[in-house]
Each structure stands twice: as structure tokens, then as C-alpha cells.
C-alpha positions, 0 to 999 in steps of 0.5 A: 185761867177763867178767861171766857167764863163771861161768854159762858155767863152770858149763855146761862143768863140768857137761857134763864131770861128766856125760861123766867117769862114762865110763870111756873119756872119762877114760883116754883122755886119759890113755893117751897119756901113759903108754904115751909115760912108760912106753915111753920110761923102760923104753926110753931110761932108762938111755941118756939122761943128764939132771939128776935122772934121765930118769924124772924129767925125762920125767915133767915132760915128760909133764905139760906134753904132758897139759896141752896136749892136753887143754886144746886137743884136748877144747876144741876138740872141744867146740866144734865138737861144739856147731856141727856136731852139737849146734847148740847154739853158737848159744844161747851167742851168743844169750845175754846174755853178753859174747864175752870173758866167753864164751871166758873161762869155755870157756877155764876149763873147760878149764883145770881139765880138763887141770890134773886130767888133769895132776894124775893122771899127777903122782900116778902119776909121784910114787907109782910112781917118786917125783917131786918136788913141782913148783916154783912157775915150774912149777906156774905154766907148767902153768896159763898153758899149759892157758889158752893151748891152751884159748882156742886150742882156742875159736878152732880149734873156731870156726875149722875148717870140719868136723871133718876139718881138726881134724887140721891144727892136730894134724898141723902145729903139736900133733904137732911141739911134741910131740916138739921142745920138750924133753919127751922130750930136752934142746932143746939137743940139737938143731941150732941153727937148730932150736933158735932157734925151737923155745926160744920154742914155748908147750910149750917155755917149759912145760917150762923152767918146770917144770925150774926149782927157783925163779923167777929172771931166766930163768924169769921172762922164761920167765913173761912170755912165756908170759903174752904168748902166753896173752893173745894166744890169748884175744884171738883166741879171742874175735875168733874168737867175735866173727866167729863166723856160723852161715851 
């Protein structure tokens, strides 16, 4: 069934290799995050009381927000590029490759490109205020989220009739897991009728994972529904290939 998607994996990877040589490609998905890790820490850390220090828990936090927008913004980016601009989406459908296969290996890419945008502000975070090894339930909530924003961001690419309605998706559903989903401050903080729907958010699970030292029957229910959401973005992701027409 995802016979192929290495090739193309392959021309993804390459197209990334090509743009990274850019100084402003590769920090500016990286300056978010620190201005916020930066700005909050120097701010909030001495007033915020949370287990293992805030610089600590706002790192964590930090990684799971780099892995969601770059998995899902420069996907989505890539894809609607190739229709509206490049015009070159086509010949990936023309091509004798499978829809599942096709999403599969764009989903990839962009795992591995957030996964190491994420591996940069771990190192940061490690060097300049020494945070820990992550767990393994963490280091496995960053793979399963970056895949699951990635295919999201196949989806929405293929979705958006111009690049203007980009900023919907950012507006109403990146912006507000943002800042609601426990990367800057406790999700028990907030009220409970918030709370009860923001626990189950895709960046929420995320950063539950990564603040659990083991895998145990809550971090395990938090990977099996993590995994849920992972495999329903791809489906639809690749129904949105499916249904895709360039008219």
C-alpha cells in the first residue's frame, strides 16, 4: 500500500536540503520558540511554581509547540506552493504512486523536518539551562504529533482555496492549542469547562507525554489516543489526495 512514498521522501528531502542552505529558512522556525522560551522564563520564571522548575517545564513545552508548527505550517506551505505557484502537484498524482503512499512520504518529511527543528531547541534548552534527557512517552508523543500535523498539513494544503485561508486553520485551531494546552502553564489551571475539552487537544497529550518520566496506564491511554488522532489525519489527508482536482 505505501509502496513509493521513499521516492517521494526522497524529493521532499532534497527540496528541504536545498531550502536549509537559507539562513532565514532555518531560524525562522526556530525564533518563535525562543523569543516565547526566553520571554516567558526571564518573565514568569520565578512566579510560576510547577515540578522541576519553570525553565524546565516551558522547555518541554516549547519542543511540543516547534513540533506542531513545523510539521503542520511548512507542510502546508509546501503543498499549497506546488498548486498555486509551482504547479507541480500534479505530477505527483500523474505519478505511479499510490495516495497512501504519497501522503505517507510528504507526512514524513515533514516529520523529520520538525523532529530536527525540535532537536535544536532541545539542545539549547539542555546547553544553556540543562534540561533533562526526555522520556521515552515523550520522545514518542513528539514523533506521533509531528506525523499528525504533518498529514494535517497535506490535508489543509489541498484543502484551502488560496493561500489567504491559511490563516483560519492558524487563527482558529494552531493559535488557541497554543496557548491553552499546558506548554506555558498547568491545563489544571483552567476552568473546568475548558479543561474538559482542551485535556484531550493533540498538543495537550503532547505535553502530558513529555512530562511523564515512564510509561504508565495514564501516559499509555495518552499514546493510544494520540495514535488515534495520528491515523485519522492521515486518512484524511490522503481522502483529501484522493478528492484532489486541479479544476
Amino acid at each position: 500500500m505505501l509502496r513509493g512514498f521513499s521516492a517521494v521522501f526522497y524529493r521532499e528531502m532534497q527540496m528541504l536540503i536545498s531550502r536549509i542552505g537559507g539562513l532565514g529558512y532555518l531560524f525562522s522556525g526556530l525564533l518563535f520558540p525562543m523569543i516565547y522560551l526566553l520571554a516567558f522564563g526571564w518573565g514568569l520564571g520565578d512566579r510560576v511554581a510547577v515540578a522541576g522548575g519553570y525553565f524546565a517545564y516551558l522547555a518541554k513545552g516549547m519542543l511540543a509547540i516547534t513540533v506542531m508548527m513545523n510539521g503542520f505550517q511548512q507542510t502546508a506551505l509546501s503543498v499549497s506552493a506546488a498548486r498555486f505557484y509551482y504547479r507541480n502537484f500534479s505530477t505527483l498524482r500523474l505519478s505511479p504512486i499510490s495516495d497512501s503512499a504519497l501522503v505517507f512520504g510528504i507526512a514524513l518529511a515533514g516529520t523529520v523536518r520538525a523532529l530536527a527543528a525540535a532537536a535544536v531547541i532541545f539542545l539549547t534548552a539542555r546547553l544553556f539551562w540543562g534540561l533533562e534527557i526526555l522520556s521515552l512517552p515523550g520522545l514518542g508523543g513528539l514523533v506521533l504529533t509531528a506525523f499528525a500535523f504533518a498529514a494535517f498539513g497535506v490535508a489543509v494544503g489541498l484543502s484551502i482555496k488560496g493561500q489567504e485561508q491559511f490563516s483560519i486553520i492558524i487563527n482558529f485551531f494552531i493559535t488557541p492549542m497554543t496557548f491553552f494546552c499546558g506548554s506555558f502553564f498547568p491545563v489544571a489551571n483552567l476552568p473546568d469547562v475548558v479543561r474538559q475539552v482542551v485535556q484531550y487537544m493533540p498538543l495537550s497529550l503532547t505535553n502530558q507525554l513529555l512530562r511523564a518520566d515512564s510509561f504508565g496506564e495514564t501516559s499509555l491511554w495518552e499514546t493510544g489516543l494520540l495514535l488515534v488522532i495520528t491515523l485519522c489525519t492521515y486518512a484524511y489527508g490522503v481522502y483529501r489526495v484522493h478528492d484532489y482536482s486541479e479544476f
